[in-house]
N, C-alpha and C positions, 0 to 999 in steps of 0.2 A: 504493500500500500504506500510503504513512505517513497519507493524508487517511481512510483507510476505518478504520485502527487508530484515529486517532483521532477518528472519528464513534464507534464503539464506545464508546470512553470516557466519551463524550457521553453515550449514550443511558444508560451504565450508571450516569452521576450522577443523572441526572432520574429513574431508576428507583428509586432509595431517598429522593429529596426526600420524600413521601411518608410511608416512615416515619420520617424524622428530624422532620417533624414531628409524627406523632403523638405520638412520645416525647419531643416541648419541653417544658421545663419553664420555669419564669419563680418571679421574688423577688418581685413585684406584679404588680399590674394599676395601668391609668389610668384615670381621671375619664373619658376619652372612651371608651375599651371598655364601661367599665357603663353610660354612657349610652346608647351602641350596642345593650347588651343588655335591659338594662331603662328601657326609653326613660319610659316614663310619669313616672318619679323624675329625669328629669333637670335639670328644673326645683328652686330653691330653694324655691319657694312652691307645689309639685306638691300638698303635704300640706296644705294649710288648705283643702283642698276635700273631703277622705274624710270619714269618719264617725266617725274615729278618730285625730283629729292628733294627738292628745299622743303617740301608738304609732310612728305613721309616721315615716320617715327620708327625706330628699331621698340620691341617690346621694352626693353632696359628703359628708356623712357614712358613708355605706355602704362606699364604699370606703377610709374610713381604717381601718374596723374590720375589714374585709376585709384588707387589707393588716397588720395586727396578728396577724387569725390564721394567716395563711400564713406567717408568720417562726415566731409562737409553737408552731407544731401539725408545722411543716415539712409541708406539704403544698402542693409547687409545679411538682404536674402541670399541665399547661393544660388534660388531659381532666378528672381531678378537679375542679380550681377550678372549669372549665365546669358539671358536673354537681350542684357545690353550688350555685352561686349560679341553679340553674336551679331546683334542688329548693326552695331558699328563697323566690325568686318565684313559685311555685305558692302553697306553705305559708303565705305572709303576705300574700299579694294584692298582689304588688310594693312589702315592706315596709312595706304598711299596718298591719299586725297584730303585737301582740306575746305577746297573751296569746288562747285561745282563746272566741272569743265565740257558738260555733255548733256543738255545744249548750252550751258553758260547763263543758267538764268542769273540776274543780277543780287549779288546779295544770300545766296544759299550757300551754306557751311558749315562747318565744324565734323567733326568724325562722324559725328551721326545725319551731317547732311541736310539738317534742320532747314525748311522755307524759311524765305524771310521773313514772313509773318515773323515766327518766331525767334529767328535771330534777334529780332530789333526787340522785343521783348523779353528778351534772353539778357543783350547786353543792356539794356535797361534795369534790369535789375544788377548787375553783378559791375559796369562802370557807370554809371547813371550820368552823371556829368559830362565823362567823354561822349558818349553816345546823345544826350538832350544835346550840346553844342554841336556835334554832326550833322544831326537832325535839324537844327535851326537854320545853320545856315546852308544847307544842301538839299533841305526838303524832302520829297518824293522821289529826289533823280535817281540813274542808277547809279552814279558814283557815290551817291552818301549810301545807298545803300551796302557797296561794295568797300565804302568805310568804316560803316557801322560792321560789319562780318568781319572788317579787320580787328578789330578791337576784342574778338573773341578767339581768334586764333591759336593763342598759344598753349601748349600743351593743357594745362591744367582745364583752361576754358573749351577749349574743342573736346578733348573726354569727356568731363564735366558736361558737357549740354546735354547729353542722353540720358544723363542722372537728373538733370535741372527738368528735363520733358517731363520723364515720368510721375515725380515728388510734384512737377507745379501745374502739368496739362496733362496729363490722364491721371491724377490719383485714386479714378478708381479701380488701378491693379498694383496698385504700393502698398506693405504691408495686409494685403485680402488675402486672407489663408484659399480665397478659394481661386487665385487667379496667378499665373506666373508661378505655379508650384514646381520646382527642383525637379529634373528628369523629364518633366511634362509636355511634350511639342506641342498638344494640342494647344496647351495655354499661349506658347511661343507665338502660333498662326494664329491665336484669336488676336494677340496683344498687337501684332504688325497691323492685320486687316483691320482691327477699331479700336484700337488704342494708337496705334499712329497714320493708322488710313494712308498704308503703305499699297502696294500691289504683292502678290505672294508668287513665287517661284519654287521651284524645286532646290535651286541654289542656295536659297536661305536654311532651308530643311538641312542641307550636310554641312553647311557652315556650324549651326545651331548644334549638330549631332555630336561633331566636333570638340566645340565649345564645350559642351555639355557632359564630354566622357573625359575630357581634360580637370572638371572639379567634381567628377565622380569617381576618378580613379585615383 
């Protein structure tokens, strides 16, 4: 009786491992996770062979600013963290990209590719002054616009906006236990198609898959 009581107890821990970890949460990631996930960037010198090095980031940098916005935004779901840094290796060709080169809309950027809707609203909160003075005296043009997406350029701020999206314009898949759950694609393709009214491809799915066996393993 007491070996079979306690087979029970067994089975009944391994039967919520499971979702204890879909519900992990973490205060960073490692150098060797993002490598894991977005392997192409794991190299320091990955970037002097794109089309676009001065844009591109080796992970060594990616994940400082990664780990800047996960203190700054609190956002330290494992499924979250998963789904952004999947969404942003889509959106920038594995951090090759900062600003939009295809068609060139004016004013779209940062790693995660943000419209300028929300660029301008983005850096409005995070430089307020630089960006209200841009805005003054450049208006609506595309150059103010394409100086306002300057102003959020740099590492911390381009990582950063895909954390600033989620916590400021969809919060309702931040912290919802029932939405961007750890391991979960479905959540991944609901979060793209109505949490960023994205378009869905097959290529986000093995980017994400990627991603996702990188802070599962």
């Amino acid at each position: 009786m007491k070996i079979a009581a306690f087979s029970s107890i067994l089975i009944g821990i391994v039967s919520v491992l499971p979702a204890l970890c879909a519900g992990a949460s973490v205060s960073a990631i490692t150098l060797e996770q993002l490598n894991k996930a977005v392997s192409s960037r794991a190299s320091d010198s990955s970037c002097a062979s794109v089309s676009t090095p001065s844009e591109c980031a080796p992970n060594s940098r990616a994940v400082m600013a990664i780990n800047h916005a996960i203190a700054k935004y609190g956002v330290t779901s494992t499924g979250e963290i998963a789904a952004l840094i999947a969404l942003m290796a889509y959106e920038s060709a594995d951090w090759q990209y900062n600003i939009n080169h295809y068609p060139g809309r004016p004013g779209q950027g940062t790693k995660a590719m943000l419209m300028y809707d929300f660029i301008e609203k983005y850096a409005q909160q995070v430089h307020q002054s630089e960006a209200t003075r841009v805005l003054i005296s450049g208006g609506n043009s595309d150059s103010a616009k394409n100086s306002v997406r300057e102003l959020v350029l740099n590492d911390d701020d381009s990582f950063g906006a895909v954390f600033w999206y989620l916590v400021t314009q969809a919060p309702a898949f931040h912290n919802n236990p029932a939405k961007l759950r750890a391991g979960n694609a479905d959540d991944f393709k609901e979060y793209v198609v109505n949490g960023v009214n994205a378009g869905w491809d097959d290529k986000r799915m093995s980017i994400w898959n990627q991603v996702n066996s990188a802070f599962q393993g």
